[in-house]
C-alpha positions in Angstrom: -34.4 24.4 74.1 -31.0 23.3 72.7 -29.0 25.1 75.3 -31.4 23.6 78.2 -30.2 20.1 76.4 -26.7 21.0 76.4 -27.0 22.2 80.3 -28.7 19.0 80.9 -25.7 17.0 79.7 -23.0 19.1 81.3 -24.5 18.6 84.9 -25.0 15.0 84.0 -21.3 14.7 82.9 -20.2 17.1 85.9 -22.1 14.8 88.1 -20.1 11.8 86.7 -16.9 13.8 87.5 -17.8 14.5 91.0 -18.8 11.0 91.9 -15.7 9.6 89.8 -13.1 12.6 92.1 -14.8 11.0 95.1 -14.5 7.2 94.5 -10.8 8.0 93.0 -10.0 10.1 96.7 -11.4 7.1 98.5 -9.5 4.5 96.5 -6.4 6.6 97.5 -7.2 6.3 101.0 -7.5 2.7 100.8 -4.2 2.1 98.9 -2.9 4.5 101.9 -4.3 2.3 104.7 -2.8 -0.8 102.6 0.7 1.3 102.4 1.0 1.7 106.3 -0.6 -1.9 107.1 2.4 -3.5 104.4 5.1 -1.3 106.2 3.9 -2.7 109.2 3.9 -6.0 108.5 7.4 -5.9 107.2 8.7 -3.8 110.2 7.2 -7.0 112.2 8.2 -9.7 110.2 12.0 -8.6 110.1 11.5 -7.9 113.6 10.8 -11.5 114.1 13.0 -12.6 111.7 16.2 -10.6 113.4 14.7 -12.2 117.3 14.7 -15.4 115.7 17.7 -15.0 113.9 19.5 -13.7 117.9 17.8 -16.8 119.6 19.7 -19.3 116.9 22.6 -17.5 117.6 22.5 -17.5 121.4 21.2 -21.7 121.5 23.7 -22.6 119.0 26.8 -24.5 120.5 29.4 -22.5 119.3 27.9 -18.8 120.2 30.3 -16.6 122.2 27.6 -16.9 124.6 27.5 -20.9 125.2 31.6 -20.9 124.9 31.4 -18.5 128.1 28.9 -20.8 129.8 30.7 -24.4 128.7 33.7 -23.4 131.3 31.7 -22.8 134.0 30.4 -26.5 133.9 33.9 -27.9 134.2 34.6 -25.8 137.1 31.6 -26.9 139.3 
């Protein structure tokens, strides 16, 4: 009777373990999908920053590109 106990309370505690292994595995999974979403979004986000950053360069006045292009509105 005292081992039947015992064996009672080992698969109750085993059962705790298996369910506590499976939440922890899909926890990992999670913090996994919330890994690769943050990379993401900071792959974006300098992406936009560095097309932003190209755009200010290109629009502002003194940008090797605008200094090519003032000439060519004296010559017309």
């Amino acid at each position: 009777m005292i081992e039947s106990k015992y064996e009672s309370k080992y698969k109750d505690v085993m059962a705790e373990v298996a369910e506590a292994e499976h939440t922890m595995k899909a926890r990992e999974e999670k913090l996994k999908e919330i890994d690769q979403a943050v990379r993401e979004a900071k792959k974006a986000s300098e992406k936009a920053v560095d097309e932003k950053m190209e755009l200010k360069i290109f629009s502002s006045p003194t940008s090797p590109k605008s200094l090519i292009q003032i000439p060519s509105l004296f010559n017309s």
